[in-house]
Gaussian input, Z-matrix of N, CA and C with variables (Angstrom, degrees):
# hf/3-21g

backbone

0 1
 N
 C     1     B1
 C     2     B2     1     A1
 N     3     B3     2     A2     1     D1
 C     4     B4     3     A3     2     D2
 C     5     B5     4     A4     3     D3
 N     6     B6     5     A5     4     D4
 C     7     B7     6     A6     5     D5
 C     8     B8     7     A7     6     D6
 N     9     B9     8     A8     7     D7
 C    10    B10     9     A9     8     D8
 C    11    B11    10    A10     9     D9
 N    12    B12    11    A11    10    D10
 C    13    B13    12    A12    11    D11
 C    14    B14    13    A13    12    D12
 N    15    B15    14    A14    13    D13
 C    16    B16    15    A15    14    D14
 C    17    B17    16    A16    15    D15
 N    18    B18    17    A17    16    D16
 C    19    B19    18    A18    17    D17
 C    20    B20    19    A19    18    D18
 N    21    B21    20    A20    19    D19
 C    22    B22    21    A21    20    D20
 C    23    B23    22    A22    21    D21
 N    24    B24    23    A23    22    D22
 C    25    B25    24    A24    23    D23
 C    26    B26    25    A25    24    D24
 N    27    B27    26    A26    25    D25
 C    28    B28    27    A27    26    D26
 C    29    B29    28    A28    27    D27
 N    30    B30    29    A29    28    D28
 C    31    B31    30    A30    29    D29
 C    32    B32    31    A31    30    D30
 N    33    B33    32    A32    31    D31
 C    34    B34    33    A33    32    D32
 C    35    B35    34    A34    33    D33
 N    36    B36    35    A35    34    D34
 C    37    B37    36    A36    35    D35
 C    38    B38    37    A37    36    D36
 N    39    B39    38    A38    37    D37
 C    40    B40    39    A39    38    D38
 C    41    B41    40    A40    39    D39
 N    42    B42    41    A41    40    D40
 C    43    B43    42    A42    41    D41
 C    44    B44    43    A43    42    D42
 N    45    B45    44    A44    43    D43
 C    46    B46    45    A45    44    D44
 C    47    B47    46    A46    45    D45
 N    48    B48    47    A47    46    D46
 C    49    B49    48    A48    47    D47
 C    50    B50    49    A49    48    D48
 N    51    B51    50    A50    49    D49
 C    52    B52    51    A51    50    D50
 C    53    B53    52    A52    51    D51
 N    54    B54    53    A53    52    D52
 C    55    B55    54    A54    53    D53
 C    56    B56    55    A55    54    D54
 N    57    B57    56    A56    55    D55
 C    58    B58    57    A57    56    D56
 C    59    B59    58    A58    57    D57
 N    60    B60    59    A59    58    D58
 C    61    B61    60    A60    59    D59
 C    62    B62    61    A61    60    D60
 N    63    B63    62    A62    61    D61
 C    64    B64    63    A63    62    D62
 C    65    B65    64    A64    63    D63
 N    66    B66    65    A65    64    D64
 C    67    B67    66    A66    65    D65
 C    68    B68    67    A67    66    D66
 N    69    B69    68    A68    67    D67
 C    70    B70    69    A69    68    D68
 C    71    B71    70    A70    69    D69
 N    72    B72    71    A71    70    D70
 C    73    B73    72    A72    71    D71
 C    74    B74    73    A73    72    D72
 N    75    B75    74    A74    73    D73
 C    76    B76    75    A75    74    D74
 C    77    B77    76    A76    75    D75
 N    78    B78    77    A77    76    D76
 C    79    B79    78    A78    77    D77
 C    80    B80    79    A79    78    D78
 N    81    B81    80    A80    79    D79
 C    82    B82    81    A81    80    D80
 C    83    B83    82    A82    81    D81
 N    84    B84    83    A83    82    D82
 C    85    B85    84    A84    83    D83
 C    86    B86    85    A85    84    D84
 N    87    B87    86    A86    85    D85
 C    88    B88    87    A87    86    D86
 C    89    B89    88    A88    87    D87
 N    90    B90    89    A89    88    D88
 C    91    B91    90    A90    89    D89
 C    92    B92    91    A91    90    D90
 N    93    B93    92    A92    91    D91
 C    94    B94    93    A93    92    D92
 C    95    B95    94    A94    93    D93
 N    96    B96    95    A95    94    D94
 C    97    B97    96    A96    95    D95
 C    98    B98    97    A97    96    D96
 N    99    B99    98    A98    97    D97
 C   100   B100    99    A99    98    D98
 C   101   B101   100   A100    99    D99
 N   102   B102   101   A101   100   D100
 C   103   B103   102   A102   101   D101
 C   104   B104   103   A103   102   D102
 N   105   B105   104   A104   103   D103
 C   106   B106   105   A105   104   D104
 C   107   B107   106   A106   105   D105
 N   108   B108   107   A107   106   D106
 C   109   B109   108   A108   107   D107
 C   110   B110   109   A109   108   D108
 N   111   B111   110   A110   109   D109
 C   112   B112   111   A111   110   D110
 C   113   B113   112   A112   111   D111
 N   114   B114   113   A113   112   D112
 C   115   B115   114   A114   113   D113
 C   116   B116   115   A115   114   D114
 N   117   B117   116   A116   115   D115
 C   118   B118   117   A117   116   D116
 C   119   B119   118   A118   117   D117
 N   120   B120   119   A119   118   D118
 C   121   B121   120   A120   119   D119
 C   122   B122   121   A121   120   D120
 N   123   B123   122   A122   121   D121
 C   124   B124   123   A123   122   D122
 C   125   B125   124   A124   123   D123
 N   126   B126   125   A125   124   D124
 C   127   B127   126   A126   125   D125
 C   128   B128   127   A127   126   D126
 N   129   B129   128   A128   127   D127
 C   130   B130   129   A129   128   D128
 C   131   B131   130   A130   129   D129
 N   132   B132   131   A131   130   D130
 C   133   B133   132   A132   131   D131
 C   134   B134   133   A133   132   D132
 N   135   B135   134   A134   133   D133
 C   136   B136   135   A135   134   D134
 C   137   B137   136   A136   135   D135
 N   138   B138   137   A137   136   D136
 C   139   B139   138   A138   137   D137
 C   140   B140   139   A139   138   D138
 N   141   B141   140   A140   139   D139
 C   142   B142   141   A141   140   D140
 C   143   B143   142   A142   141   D141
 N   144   B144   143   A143   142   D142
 C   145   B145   144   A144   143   D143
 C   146   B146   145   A145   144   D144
 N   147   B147   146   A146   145   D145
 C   148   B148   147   A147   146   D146
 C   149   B149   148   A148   147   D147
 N   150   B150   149   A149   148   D148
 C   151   B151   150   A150   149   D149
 C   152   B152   151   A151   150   D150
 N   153   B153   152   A152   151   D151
 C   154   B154   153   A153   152   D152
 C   155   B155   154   A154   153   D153
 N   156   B156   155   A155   154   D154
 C   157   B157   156   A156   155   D155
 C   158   B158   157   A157   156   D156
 N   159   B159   158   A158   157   D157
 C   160   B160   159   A159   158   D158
 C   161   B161   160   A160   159   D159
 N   162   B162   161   A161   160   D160
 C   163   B163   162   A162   161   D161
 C   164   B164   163   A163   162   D162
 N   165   B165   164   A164   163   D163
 C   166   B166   165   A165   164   D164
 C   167   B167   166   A166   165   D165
 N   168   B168   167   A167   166   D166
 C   169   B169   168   A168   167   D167
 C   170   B170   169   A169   168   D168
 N   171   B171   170   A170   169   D169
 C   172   B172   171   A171   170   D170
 C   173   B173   172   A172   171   D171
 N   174   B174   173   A173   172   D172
 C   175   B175   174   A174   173   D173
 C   176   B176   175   A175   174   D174
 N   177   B177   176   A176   175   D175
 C   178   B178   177   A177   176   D176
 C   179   B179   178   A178   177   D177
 N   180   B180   179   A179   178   D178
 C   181   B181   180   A180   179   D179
 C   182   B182   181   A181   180   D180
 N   183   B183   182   A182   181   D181
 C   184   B184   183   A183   182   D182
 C   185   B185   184   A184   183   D183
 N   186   B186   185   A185   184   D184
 C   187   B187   186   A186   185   D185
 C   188   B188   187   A187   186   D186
 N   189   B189   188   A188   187   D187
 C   190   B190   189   A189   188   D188
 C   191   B191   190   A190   189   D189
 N   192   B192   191   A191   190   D190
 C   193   B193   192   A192   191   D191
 C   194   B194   193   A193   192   D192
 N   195   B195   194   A194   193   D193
 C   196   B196   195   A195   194   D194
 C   197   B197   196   A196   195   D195
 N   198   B198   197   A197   196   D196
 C   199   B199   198   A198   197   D197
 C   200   B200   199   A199   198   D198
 N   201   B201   200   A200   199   D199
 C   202   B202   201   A201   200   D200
 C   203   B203   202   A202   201   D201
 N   204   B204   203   A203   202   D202
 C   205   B205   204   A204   203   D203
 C   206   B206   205   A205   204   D204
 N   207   B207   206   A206   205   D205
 C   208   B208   207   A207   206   D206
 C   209   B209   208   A208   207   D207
 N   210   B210   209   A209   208   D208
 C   211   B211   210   A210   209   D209
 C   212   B212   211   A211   210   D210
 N   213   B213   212   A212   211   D211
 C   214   B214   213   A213   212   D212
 C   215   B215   214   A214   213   D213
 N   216   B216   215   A215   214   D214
 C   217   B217   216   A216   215   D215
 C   218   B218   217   A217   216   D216
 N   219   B219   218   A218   217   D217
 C   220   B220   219   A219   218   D218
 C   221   B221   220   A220   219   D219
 N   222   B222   221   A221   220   D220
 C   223   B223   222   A222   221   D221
 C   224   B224   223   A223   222   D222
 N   225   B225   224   A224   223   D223
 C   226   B226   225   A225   224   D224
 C   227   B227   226   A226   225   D225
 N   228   B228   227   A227   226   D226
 C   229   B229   228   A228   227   D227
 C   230   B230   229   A229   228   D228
 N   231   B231   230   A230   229   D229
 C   232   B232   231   A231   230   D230
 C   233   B233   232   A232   231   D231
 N   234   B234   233   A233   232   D232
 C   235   B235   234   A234   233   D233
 C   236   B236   235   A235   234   D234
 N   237   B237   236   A236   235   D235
 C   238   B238   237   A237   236   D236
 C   239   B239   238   A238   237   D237
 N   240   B240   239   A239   238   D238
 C   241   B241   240   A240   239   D239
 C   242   B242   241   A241   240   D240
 N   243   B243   242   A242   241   D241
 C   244   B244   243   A243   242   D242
 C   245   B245   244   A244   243   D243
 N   246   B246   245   A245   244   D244
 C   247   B247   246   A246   245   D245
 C   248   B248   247   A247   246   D246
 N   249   B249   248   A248   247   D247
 C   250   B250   249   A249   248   D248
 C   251   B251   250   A250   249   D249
 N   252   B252   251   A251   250   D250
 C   253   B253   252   A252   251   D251
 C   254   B254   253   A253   252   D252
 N   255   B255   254   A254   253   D253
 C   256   B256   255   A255   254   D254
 C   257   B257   256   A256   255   D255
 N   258   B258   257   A257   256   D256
 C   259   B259   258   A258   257   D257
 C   260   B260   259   A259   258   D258
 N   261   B261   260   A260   259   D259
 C   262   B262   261   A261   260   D260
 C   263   B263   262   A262   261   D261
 N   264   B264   263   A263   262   D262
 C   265   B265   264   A264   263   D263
 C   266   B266   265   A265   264   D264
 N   267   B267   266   A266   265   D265
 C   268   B268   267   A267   266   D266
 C   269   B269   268   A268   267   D267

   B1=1.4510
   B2=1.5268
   B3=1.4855
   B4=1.5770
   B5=1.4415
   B6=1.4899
   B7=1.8690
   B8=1.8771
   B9=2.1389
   B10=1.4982
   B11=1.8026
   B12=0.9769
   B13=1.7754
   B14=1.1508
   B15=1.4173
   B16=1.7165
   B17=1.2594
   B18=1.3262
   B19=1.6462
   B20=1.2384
   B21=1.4964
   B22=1.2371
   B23=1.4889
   B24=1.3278
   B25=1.7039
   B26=1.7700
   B27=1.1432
   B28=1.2073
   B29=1.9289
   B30=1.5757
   B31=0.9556
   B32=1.6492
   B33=1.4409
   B34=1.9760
   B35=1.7049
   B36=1.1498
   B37=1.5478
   B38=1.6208
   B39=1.0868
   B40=1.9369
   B41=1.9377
   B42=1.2573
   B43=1.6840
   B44=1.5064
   B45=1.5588
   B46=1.4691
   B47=1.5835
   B48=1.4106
   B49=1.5626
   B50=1.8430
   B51=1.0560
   B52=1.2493
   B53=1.6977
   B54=1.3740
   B55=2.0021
   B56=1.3741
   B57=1.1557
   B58=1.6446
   B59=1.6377
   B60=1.6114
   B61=1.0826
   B62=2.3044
   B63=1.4153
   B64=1.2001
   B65=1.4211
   B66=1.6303
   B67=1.9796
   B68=1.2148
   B69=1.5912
   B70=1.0465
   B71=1.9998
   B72=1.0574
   B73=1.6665
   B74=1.8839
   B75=1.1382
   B76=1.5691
   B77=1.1426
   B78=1.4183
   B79=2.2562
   B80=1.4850
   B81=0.9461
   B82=1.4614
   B83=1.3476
   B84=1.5606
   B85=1.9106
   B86=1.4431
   B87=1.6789
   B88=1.5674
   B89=1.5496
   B90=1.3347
   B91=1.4703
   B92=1.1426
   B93=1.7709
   B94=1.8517
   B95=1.8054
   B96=1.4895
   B97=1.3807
   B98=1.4785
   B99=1.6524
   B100=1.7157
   B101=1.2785
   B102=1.5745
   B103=1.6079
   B104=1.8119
   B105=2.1188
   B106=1.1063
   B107=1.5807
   B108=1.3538
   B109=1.6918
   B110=1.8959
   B111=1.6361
   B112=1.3548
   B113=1.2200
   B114=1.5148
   B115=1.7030
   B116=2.0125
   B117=1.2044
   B118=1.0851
   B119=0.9604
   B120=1.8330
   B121=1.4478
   B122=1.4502
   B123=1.1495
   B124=1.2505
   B125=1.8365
   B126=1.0782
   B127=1.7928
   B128=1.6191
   B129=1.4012
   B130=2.0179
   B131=1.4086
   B132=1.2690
   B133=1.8193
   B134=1.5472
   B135=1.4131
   B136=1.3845
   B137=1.2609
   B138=1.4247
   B139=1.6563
   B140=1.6949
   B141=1.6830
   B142=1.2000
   B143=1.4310
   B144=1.1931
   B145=1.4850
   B146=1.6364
   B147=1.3982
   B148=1.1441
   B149=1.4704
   B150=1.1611
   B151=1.8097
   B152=1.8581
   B153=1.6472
   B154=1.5106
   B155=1.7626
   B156=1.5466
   B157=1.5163
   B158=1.6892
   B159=1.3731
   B160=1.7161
   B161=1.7383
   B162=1.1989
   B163=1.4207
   B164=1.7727
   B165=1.4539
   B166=1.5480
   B167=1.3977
   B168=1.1515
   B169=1.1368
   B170=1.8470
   B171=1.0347
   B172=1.4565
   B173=1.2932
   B174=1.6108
   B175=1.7723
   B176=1.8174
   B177=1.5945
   B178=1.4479
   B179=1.2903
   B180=1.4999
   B181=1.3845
   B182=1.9017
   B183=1.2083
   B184=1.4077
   B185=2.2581
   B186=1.5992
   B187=1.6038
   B188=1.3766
   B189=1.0872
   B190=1.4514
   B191=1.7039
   B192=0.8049
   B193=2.1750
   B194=1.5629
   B195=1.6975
   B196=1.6088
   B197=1.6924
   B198=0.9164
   B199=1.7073
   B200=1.5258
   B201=1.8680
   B202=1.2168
   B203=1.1136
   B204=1.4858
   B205=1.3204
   B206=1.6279
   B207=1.4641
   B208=1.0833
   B209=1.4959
   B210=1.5718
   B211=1.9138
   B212=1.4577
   B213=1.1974
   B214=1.4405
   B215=1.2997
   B216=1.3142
   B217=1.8095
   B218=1.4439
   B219=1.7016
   B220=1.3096
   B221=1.8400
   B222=1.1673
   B223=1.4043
   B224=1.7689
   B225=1.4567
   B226=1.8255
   B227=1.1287
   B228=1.6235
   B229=1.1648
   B230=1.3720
   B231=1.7888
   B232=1.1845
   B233=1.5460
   B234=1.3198
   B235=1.3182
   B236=1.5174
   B237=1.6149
   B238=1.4714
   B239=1.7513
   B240=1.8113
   B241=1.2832
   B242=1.5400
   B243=1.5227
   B244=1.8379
   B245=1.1919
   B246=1.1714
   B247=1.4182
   B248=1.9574
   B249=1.1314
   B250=1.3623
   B251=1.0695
   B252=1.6858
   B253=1.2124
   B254=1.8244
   B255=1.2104
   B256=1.1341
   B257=1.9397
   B258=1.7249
   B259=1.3241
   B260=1.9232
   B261=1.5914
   B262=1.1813
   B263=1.9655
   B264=1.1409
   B265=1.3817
   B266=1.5405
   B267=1.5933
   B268=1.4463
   B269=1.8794
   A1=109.17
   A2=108.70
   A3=97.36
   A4=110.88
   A5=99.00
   A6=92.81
   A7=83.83
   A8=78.99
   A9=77.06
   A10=117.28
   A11=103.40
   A12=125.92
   A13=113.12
   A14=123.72
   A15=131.34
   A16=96.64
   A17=124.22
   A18=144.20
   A19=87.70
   A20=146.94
   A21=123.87
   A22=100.82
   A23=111.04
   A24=136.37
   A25=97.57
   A26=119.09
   A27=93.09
   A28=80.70
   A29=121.53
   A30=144.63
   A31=116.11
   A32=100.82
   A33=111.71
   A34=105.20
   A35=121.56
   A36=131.11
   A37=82.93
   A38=91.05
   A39=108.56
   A40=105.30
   A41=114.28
   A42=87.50
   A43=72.10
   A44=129.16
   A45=117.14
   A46=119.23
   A47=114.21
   A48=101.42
   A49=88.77
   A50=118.13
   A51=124.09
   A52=121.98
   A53=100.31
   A54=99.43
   A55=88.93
   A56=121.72
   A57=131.26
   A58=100.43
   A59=119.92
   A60=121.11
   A61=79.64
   A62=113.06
   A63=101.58
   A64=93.57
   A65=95.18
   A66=83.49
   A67=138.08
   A68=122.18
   A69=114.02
   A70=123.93
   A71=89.76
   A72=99.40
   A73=113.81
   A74=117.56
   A75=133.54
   A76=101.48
   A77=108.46
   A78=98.42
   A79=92.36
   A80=106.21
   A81=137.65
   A82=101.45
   A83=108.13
   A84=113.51
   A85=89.08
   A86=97.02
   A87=116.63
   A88=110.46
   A89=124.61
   A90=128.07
   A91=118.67
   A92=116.09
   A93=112.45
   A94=89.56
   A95=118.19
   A96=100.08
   A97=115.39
   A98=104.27
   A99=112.06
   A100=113.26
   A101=121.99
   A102=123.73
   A103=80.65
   A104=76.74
   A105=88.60
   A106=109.36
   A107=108.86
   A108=125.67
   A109=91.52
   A110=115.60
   A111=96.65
   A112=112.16
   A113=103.85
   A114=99.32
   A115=92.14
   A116=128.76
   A117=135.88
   A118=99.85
   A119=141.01
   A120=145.36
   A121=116.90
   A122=140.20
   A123=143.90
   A124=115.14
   A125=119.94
   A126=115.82
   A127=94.67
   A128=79.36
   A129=103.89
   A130=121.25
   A131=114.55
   A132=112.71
   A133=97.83
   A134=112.93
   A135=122.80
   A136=110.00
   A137=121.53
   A138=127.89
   A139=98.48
   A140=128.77
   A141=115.87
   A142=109.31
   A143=105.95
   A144=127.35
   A145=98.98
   A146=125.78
   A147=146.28
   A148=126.75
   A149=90.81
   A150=111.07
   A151=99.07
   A152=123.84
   A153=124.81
   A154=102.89
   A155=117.69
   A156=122.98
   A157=100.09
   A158=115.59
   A159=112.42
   A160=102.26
   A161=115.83
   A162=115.27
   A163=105.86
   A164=111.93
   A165=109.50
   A166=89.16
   A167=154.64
   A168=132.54
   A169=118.76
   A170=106.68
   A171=111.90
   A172=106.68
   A173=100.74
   A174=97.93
   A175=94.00
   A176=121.63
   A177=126.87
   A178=127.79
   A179=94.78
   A180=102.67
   A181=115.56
   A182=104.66
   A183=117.91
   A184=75.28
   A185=79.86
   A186=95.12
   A187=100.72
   A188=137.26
   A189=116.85
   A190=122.95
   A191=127.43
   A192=135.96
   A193=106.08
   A194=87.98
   A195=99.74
   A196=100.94
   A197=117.14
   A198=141.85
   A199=90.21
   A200=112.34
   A201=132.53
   A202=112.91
   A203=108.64
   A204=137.45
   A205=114.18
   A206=109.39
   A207=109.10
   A208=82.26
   A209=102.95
   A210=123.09
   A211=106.33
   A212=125.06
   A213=101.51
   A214=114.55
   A215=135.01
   A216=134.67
   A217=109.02
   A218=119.26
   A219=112.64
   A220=104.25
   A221=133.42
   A222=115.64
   A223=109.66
   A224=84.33
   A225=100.06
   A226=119.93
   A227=113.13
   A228=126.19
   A229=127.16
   A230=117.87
   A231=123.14
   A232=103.71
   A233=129.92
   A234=134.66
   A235=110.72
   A236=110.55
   A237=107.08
   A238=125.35
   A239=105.60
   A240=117.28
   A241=114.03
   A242=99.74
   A243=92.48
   A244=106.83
   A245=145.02
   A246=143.90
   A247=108.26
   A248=111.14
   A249=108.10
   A250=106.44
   A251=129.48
   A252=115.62
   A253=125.86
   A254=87.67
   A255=95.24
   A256=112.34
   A257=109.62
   A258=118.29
   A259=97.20
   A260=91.27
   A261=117.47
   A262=110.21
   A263=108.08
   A264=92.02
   A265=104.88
   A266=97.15
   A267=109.75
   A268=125.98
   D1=149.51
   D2=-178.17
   D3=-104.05
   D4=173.72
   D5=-176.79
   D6=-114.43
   D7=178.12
   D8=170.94
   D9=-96.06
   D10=170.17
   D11=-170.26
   D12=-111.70
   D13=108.59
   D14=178.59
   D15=-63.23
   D16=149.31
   D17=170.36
   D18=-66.05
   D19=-38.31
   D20=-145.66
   D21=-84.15
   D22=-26.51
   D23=-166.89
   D24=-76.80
   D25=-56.74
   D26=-150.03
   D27=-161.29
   D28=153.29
   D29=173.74
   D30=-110.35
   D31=138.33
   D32=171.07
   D33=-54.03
   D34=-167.03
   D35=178.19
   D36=-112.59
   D37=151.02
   D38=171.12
   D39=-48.10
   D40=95.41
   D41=144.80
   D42=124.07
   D43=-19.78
   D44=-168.84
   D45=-71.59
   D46=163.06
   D47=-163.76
   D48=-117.71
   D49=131.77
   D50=179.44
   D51=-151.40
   D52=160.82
   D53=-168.82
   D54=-75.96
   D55=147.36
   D56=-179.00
   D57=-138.27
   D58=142.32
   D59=-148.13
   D60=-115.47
   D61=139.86
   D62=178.03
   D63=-148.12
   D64=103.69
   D65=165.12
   D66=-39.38
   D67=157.98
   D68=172.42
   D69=30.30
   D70=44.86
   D71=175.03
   D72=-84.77
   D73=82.61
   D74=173.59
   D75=-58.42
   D76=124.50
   D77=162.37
   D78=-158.40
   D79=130.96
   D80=-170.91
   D81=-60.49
   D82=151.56
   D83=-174.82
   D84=-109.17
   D85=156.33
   D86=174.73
   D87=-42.50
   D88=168.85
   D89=-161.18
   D90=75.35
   D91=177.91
   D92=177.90
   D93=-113.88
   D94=58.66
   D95=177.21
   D96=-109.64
   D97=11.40
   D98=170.82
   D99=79.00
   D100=-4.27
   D101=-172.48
   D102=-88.64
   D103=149.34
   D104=147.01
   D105=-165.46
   D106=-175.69
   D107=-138.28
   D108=-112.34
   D109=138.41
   D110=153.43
   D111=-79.75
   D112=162.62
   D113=168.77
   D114=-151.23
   D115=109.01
   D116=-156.93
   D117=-112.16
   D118=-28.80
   D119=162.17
   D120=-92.22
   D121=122.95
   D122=-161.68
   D123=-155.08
   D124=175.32
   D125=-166.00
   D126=-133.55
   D127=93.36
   D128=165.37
   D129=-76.30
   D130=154.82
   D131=160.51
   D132=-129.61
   D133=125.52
   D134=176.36
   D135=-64.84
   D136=139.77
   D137=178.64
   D138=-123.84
   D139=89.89
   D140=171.42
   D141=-72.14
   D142=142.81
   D143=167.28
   D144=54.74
   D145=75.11
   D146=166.44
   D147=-75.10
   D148=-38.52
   D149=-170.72
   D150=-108.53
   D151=4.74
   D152=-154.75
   D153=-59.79
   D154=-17.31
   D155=-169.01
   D156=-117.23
   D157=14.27
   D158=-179.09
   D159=-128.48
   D160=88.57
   D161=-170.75
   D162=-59.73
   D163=-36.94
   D164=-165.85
   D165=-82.97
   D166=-29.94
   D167=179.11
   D168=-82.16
   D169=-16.67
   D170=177.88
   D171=-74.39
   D172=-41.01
   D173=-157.62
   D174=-72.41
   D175=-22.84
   D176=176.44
   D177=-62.83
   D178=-45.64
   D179=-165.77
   D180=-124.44
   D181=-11.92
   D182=156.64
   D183=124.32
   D184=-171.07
   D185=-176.71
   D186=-106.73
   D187=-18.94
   D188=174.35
   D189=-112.63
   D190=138.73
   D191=-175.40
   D192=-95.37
   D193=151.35
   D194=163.85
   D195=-115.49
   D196=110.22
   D197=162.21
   D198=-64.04
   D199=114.10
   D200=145.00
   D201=-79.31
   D202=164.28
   D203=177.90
   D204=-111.69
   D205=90.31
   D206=176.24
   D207=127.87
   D208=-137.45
   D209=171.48
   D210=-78.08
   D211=-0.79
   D212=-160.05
   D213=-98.43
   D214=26.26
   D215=172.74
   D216=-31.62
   D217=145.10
   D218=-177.17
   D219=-134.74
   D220=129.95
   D221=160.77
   D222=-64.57
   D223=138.31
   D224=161.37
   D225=5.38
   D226=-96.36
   D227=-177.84
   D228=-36.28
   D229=-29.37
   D230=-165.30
   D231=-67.76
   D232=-72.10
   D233=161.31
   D234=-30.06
   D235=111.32
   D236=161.73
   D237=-105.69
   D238=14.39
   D239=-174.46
   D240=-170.55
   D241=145.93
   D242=-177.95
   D243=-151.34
   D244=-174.51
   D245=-168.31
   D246=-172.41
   D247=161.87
   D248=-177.84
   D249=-75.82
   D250=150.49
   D251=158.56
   D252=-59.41
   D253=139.78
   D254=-174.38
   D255=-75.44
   D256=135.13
   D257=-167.81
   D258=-69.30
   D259=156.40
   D260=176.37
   D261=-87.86
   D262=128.91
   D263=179.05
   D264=-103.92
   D265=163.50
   D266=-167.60
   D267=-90.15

């Protein structure tokens, strides 16, 4: 089983899709009724050096992205942990 991995520790491979742990991550439920749900585990794809040709956005938001699936895109910083997805058994 895997554990999770501090960003500070160790980085995904470019392009990899992995559960990424994001505090306090708020995202609103279907409808216009303003609720919304935590959801603190979620399925990222690492983008290294995303921002490597946008200095004001790097220096803002760091130089590398988490590409959601669906609505959920995250800057850098937001994610403080991730882990491989975990395999399906047969």
């Amino acid at each position: 089983m895997s554990t999770w991995i501090s960003v500070t520790d160790q980085l995904p491979q470019d392009g990899q899709r992995v559960l990424a742990f994001v505090p306090n991550n708020s995202v609103f439920l279907p409808g216009k009724t303003g609720e919304t749900e935590l959801r603190e585990v979620i399925v990222l794809h690492f983008q290294k050096d995303f921002y490597l040709h946008d200095k004001e956005k790097a220096e803002k938001h760091g130089i590398h992205f988490w590409k959601g699936e669906g609505n959920s895109n995250q800057f850098f910083q937001s994610v403080s942990h991730w882990m491989p997805m975990p395999s399906i058994a047969k």
